[in-house]
Structure formats: structure tokens, C-alpha cells
C-alpha positions in Angstrom: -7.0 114.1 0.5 -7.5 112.2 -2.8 -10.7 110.6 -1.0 -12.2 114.1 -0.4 -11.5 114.8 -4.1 -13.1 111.8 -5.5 -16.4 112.5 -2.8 -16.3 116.1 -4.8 -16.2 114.5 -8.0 -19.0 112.4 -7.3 -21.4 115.4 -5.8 -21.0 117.5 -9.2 -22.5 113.8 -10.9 -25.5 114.4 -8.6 -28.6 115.7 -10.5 -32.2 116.2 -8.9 -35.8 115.1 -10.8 -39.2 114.2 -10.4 -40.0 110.4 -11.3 -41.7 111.3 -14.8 -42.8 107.0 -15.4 -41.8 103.7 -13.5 -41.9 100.5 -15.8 -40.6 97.6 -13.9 -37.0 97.8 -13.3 -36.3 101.3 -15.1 -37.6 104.1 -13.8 -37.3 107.9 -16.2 -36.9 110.4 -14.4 -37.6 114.3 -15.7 -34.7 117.2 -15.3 -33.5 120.7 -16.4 -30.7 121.3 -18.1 -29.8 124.8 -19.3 -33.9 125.3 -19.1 -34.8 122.6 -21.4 -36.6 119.1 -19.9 -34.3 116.3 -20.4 -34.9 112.8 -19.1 -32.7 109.7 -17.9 -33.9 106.3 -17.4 -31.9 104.7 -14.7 -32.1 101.2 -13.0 -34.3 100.7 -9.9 -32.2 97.6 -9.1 -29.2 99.5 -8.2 -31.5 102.2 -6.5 -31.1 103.4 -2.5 -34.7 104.2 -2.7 -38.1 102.4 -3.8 -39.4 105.8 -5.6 -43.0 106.8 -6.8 -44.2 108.8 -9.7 -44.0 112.6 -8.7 -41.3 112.3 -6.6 -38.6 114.1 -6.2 -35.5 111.8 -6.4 -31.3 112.5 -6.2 -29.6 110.7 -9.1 -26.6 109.8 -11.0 -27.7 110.6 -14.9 -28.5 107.2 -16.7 -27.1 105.1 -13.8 -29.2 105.1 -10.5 -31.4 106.9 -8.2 -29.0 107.6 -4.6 -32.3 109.1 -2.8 -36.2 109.9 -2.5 -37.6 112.8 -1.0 
């Protein structure tokens, strides 16, 4: 119960992007928010995905990318 609560949690942190710049290790990626462009740089190190500029990517704001499209 508390697990399925915490995996909810978690899944309203996700955001989606397109990979606006990589410079070694940090990697800015482009979003909407309330229909203004926002960006987050987030660490490539902690990263499930070796992204390129363009794509798509699932992330956790300032923190990490969790997938590539």
C-alpha cells in the first residue's frame, strides 16, 4: 500500500522534454510549464539513458533523465 503511494508520488515528479544542449556531464533539457519554456539541467551521470540533442527524454526536474525516446 504505502509502496503504491510512494510509486504515485514519484510519477507526478515525472516531466517530459526535448534535450535543448549536452555539455559534458549536464545535459538542459527544454519544457512547458503553464505554456511558458522552462529549462532544467540535470546530470547525465545519474541518467538511464545516453540522450542526443532533439530528443525527447522523461525526467525528474533538475535531477536526472529516467528515459529517451
Amino acid at each position: 500500500m504505502i509502496t503504491a503511494a510512494i510509486r504515485g508520488f514519484l510519477t507526478s515528479l515525472l516531466m517530459i522534454g526535448l534535450v535543448h544542449q549536452i555539455d559534458g556531464d549536464d545535459v538542459t533539457v527544454e519544457y512547458k510549464e503553464r505554456g511558458k519554456v522552462k529549462y532544467s539541467t540535470v546530470s547525465l551521470v545519474h541518467s538511464a539513458c545516453a540522450p542526443r540533442e532533439g530528443q525527447k527524454v522523461f525526467f525528474y526536474k533538475d535531477y536526472k533523465i529516467v528515459s529517451c525516446e
